[in-house]
C-alpha positions in Angstrom: 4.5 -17.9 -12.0 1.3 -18.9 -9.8 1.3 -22.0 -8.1 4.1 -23.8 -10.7 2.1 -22.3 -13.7 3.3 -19.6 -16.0 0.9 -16.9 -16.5 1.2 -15.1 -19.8 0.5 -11.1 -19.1 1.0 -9.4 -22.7 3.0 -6.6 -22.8 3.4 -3.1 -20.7 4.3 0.0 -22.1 5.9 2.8 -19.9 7.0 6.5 -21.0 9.9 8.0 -19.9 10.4 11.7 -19.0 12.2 14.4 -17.2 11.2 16.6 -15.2 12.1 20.3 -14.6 13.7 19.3 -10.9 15.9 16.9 -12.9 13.6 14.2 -11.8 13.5 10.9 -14.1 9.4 9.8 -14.4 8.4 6.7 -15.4 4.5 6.3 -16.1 2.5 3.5 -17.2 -1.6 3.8 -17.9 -3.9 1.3 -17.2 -4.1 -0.3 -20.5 -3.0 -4.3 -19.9 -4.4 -7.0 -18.6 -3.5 -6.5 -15.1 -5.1 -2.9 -15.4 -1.5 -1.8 -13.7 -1.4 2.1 -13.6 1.8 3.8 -12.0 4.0 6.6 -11.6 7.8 6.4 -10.3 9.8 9.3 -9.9 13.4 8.5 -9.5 15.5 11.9 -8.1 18.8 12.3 -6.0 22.2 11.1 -7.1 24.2 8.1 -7.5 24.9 8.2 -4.3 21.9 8.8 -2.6 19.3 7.7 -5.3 14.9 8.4 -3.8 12.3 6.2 -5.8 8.6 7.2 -5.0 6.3 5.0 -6.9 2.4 5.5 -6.4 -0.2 3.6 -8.3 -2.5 0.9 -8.7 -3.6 -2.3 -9.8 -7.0 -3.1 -11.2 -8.4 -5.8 -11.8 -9.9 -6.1 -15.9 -11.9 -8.7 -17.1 -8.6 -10.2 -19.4 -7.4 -10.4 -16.3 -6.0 -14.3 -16.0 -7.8 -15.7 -12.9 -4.7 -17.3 -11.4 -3.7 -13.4 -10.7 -6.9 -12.0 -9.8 -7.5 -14.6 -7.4 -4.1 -14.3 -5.9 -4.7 -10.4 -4.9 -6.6 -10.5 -1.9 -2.6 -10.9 -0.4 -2.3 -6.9 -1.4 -5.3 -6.3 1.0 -9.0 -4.7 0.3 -9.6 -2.7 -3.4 -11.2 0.5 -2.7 -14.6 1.3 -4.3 -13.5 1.1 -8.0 -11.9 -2.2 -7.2 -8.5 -1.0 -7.4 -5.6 -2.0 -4.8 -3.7 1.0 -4.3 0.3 1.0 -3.5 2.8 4.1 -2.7 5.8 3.4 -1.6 9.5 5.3 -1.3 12.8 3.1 -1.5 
């Protein structure tokens, strides 16, 4: 919701996976509207869960204006236009 508008943004596909470390992966290519590429590695326990999730978002040309205009918050794109993120919870 931008600016008391819903913004429809299709569907996103992730695949899920394990890994040898008993590692859950989550990955998602770059094939939507938002051009939203990431992958989120979720490892540890229930008690002491780590999430590292490194990506990025690229602006497409089916990309609704509303959003692309709204992503200078997330700071400078690189070269390819793409506004990177990695982050660990």
């Amino acid at each position: 919701r931008i600016q008391r508008e819903w913004i429809e943004l299709g569907d996103f596909s992730t695949q899920l996976s394990c890994s040898a470390n008993n590692e859950i992966i989550a990955t998602m290519t770059p094939n939507n509207r938002l051009g939203l590429q990431f992958t989120t590695t979720l490892a540890g326990d229930r008690q002491q869960p780590r999430v590292q999730v490194q990506g990025q978002l690229r602006p497409t040309t089916q990309t609704p204006r509303q959003v692309a205009d709204v992503l200078v918050f997330l700071g400078e794109p690189n070269a390819n236009g793409a506004y990177l993120f990695n982050f660990t919870l």
